[in-house]
N, C-alpha and C positions, 0 to 999 in steps of 0.2 A: 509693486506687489510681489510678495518673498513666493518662491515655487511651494507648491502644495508636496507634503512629506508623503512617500509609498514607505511603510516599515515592514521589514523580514525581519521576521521572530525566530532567532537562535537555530540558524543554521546550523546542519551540521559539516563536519570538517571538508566533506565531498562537493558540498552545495554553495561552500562561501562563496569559491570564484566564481559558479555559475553564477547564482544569482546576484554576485557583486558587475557580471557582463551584463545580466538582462539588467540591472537597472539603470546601465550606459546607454541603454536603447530606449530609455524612456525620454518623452517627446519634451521639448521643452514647455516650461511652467511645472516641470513636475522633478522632484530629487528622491533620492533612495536615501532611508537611514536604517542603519542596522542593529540589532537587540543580541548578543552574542553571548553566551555563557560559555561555550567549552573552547579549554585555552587553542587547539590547534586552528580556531575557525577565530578565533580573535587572531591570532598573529598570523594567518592568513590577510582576512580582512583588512590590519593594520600593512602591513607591505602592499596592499594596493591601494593605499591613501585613505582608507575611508574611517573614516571615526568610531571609536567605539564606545558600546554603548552595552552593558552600564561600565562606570569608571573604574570600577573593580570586582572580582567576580564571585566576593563572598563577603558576610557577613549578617551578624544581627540586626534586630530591630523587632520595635515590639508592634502588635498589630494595630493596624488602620485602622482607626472606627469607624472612618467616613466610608472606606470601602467594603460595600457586600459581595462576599463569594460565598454562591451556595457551594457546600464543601462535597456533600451527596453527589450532585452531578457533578461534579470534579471531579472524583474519584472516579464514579461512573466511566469518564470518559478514557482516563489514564491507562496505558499498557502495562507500565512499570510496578513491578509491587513493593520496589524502594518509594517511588514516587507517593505509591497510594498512602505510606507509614506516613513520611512525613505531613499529608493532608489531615488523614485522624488523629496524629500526635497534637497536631498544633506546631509543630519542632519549629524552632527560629528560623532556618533555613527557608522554610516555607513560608513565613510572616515578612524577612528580607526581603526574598522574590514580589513576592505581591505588592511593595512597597517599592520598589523601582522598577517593574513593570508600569505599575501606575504613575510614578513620576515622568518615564519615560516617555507615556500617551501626554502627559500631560507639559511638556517640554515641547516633544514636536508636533504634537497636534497633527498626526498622520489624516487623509483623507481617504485612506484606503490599508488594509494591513493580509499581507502574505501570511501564511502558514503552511511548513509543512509534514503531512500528515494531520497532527491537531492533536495527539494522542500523545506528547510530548509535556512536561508539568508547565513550563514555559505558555508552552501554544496554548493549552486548554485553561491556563488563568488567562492567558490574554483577549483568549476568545469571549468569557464572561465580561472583561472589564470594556472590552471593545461592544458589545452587546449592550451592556447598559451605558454606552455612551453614542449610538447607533452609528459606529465606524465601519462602514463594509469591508465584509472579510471574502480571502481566497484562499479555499485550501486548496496544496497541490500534492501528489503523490505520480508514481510511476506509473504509466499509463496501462493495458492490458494488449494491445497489440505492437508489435514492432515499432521503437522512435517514435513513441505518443507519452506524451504527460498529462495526467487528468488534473485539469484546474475546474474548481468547482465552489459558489460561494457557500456551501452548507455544511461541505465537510467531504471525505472520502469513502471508497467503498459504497458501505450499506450508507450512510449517511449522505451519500450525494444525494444531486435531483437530476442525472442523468437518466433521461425518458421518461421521469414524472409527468411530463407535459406532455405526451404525444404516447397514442396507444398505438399498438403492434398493427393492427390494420394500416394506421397513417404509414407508420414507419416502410410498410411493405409496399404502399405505392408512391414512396420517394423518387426522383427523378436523378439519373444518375449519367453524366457522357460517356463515350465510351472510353475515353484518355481518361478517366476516372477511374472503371471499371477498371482498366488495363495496370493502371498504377497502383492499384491494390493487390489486385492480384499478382501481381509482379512481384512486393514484397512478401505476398501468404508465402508466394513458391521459394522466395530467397528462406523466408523464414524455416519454410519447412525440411528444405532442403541444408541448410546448418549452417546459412550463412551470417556473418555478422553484418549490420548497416553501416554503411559508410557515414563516418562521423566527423567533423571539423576538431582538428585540439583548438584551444585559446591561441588569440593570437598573440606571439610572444611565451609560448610554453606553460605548462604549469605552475603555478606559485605555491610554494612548498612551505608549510607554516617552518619556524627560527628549529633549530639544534634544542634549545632548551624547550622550546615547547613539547616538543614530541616528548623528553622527559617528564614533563608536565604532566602530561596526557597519560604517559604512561602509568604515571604513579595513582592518578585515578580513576584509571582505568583498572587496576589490580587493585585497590581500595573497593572500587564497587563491583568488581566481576562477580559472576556467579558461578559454584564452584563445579567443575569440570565434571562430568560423569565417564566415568570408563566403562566403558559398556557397549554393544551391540557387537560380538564378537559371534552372535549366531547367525550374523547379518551378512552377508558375500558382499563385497562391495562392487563388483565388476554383475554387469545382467545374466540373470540366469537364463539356460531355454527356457522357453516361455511357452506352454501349454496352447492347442491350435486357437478357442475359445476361451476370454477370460474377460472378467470385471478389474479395472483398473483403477484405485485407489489408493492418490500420491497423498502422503500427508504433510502437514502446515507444521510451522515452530509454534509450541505450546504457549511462548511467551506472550505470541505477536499477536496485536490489536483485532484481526482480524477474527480470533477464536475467541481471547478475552472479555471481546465487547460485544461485536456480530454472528456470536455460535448460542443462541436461547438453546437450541433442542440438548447439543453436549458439552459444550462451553469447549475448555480443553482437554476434554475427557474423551480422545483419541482411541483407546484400548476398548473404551465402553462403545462406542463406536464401530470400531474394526469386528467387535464382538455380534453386536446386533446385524453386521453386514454378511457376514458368518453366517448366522442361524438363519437371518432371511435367503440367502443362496442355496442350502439346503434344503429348504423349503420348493424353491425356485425349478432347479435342477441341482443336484447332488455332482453332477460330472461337471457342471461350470468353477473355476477355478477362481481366485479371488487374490489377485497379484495387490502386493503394498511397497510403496515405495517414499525409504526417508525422505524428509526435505535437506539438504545439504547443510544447511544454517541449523541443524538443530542435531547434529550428532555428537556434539560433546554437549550436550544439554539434556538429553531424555535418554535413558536406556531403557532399548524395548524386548530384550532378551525373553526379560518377566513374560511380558507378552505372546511371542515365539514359541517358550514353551507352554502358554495353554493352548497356542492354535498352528501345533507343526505341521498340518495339512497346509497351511496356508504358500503361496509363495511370497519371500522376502526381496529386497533390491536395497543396495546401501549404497548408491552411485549408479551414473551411468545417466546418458542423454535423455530427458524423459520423453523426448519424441519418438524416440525407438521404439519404445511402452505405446506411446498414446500412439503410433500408426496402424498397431496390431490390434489393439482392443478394441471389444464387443459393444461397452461402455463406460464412460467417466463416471466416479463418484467424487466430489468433491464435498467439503464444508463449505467454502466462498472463496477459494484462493483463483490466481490468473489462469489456471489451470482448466477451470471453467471454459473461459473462452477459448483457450486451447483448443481444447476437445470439441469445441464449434468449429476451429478450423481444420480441422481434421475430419470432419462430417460424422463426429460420434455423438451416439445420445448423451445428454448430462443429469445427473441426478443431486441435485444440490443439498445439502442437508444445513446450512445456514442461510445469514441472511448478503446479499450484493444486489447491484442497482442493476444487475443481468440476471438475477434469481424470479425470471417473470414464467406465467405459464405458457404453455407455447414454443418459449426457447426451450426452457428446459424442463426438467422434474422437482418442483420441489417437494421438500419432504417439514413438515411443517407439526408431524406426529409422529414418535415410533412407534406407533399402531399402521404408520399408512406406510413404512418401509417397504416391505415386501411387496405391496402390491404396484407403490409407486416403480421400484426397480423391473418387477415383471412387466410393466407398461414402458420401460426403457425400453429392454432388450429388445420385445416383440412391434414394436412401432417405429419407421424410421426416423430420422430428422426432419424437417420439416426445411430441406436444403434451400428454399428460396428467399423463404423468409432467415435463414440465418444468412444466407451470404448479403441480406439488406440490412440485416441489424448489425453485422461487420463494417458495413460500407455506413452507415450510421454512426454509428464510433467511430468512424477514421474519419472522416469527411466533416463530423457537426459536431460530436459530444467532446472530444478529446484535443489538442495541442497537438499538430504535427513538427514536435522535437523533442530534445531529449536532455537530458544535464548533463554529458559527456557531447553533446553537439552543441559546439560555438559558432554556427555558422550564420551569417548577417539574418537568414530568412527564421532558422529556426528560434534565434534569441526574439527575431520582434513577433513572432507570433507567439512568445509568451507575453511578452512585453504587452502588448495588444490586447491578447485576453485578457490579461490582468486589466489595464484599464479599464476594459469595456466592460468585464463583472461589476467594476466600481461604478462607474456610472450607472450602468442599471438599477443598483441596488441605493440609491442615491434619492 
């Protein structure tokens, strides 16, 4: 009997080796095959012997009749707004892919298929063709506490089912050792304190994709960049004093899936946002301060000058620790980013204005109308946390919901505990 196929869907160049180790850890009767489009994670891939898939990494073809893709939720799900063109075009590139995606399913006859993120044009065909053929799927993403990876069979984020099954009361009288207790906490304090996890490299060093790939890569990567914004020069990059009381509101990359897909109330409309957070403070107290601070990945992407100067009352931050921010402040405002839980460990209120599998009432604030802004934020400030039940929904997430390891962690226990979730979603879902 030939081993049953696990397929990883087009890695990217960071995650080949990883996930080219965890699927060394997969148990016998079971093999890893790999689905690779971008050239550095194929000649990765290829220098650790594994085969690639598909045999080349463009070209036409005309569409499938046999396969349905609805194109709406595809799009839907996509981050990219190259991605989403080539969906409503129809464009060949888009008709290829679908066409050896599905050869692909239908060659190795996977019994189970990784994904990660999902939001990827790759992932989110595959997740349809996998669906209608009922292949259970795993998505995985970066986890939200220290050396955690969220594996989940629904999707990430807003779209997991972490905690769907079990309400805040359960969660609150979980049973927990005290070498538990102690192990957590251990890292909140390394965390907080600015330290990094101790991590395994691979063994045997890293595998570095060919000389010519990186040109490769390169030239496609300047083909599809997006073009550079020069801007935020009203922004200090180093923290500024920071006022005794203040509302703390880090903000997200405009691009990222997180705003695109998971933000109903502002989508990525950040300045509309920062605006309404504005006039509700005023409202609030007029002396309460309203500090904003970039996300790092998004300063040659958005210039918020524009911004700046309708709200120079505002305080601005263009770098710098956000722990230093989040240790001082009154309260978190977030859309749905990690920053969330952050601010949970740091025993600060959170006021969430999109949607995440942590946006429950109780933990946090949501805000689910800009009618209920104001009053939702005045119920931050003036009501504490609710410290018992969040230091049990942290130990929840570390302990049940999340993967304790990490994709820069090669080490024997962190690889098979992905390895292991991965299989055992499968089975479940079987």
């Amino acid at each position: 009997m030939s081993a049953r196929a696990i397929a990883f869907i087009d890695p990217g160049p960071n995650l080949a080796q990883y996930l080219s180790a965890v699927g060394d850890r997969l148990p016998p009767g079971y093999r890893p095959v790999y689905f690779a489009l971008r050239v550095k994670s194929r000649s990765v891939l290829q220098r650790l012997g594994r085969p690639l898939h598909p045999a080349r990494r463009g070209g036409k073809a005309d569409w499938p009749e046999q396969i349905q893709i609805d194109r709406d939720q595809l799009i839907a799900r996509l981050r990219k707004t190259a991605d989403k063109a080539l969906v409503s075009q129809q464009a060949p590139a888009f008709h290829w892919l679908v066409r050896e995606l599905d050869d692909f399913l239908e060659r190795t006859r996977p019994t189970g298929i990784f994904l990660w993120n999902g939001s990827g044009l790759a992932a989110a065909i595959t997740e349809q063709l996998a669906r209608a053929r009922g292949i259970p799927l795993v998505f995985g993403e970066n986890g939200y506490l220290p050396n955690t990876l969220q594996l989940d069979p629904q999707g990430v984020n807003a779209f997991s089912v972490i905690g769907q099954d079990i309400g805040l009361d359960a969660i609150r009288a979980l049973p927990y050792t005290a070498e538990q207790i102690q192990e957590l906490d251990a890292l909140l304090d390394a965390y907080r304190a600015g330290n990094t996890p101790k991590r395994t490299p691979p063994t045997g060093g890293r595998v570095r994709p060919s000389p010519l790939a990186y040109l490769i890569q390169a030239w496609d990567d300047w083909r599809e960049r997006e073009p550079s914004v020069k801007g935020n020069r009203l922004i200090p990059r180093e923290i500024p004093p920071l006022p005794e009381r203040f509302v703390f509101f880090p903000l997200q990359v405009r691009s990222d899936s997180q705003l695109t897909i998971h933000s109903p109330l502002y989508g990525n409309r950040l300045d509309a946002a920062i605006a309404d957070l504005d006039a509700a403070l005023r409202v609030i107290d007029p002396t309460l301060k309203l500090v904003i601070k970039l996300h790092p990945a998004d300063l040659g992407k958005t210039d918020y000058d524009p911004v700046v100067r309708r709200h120079p009352h505002l305080i601005w931050v263009g770098g710098g620790d956000v722990r230093a921010i989040l240790r001082r402040a009154a309260c978190v405002v977030t859309v749905n980013s990690t920053v969330g839980i952050e601010g949970m460990i740091y025993g600060k209120p959170v006021v969430a204005l999109g949607d995440n599998f942590y946006v429950r009432e109780g933990l946090v604030h949501p805000v689910r109308d800009t009618a209920e802004l104001s009053d939702r934020l005045r119920g931050a400030l003036e009501a504490p946390p609710d410290t018992q039940l969040i230091a049990q929904y942290l130990r929840y997430l570390y302990f049940h919901a999340f993967a304790r390891a990490h994709w820069r962690d090669y080490s024997e226990a962190a690889l098979d505990s992905v390895a292991e979730r991965i299989l055992s979603m499968i089975s479940r879902a079987q």
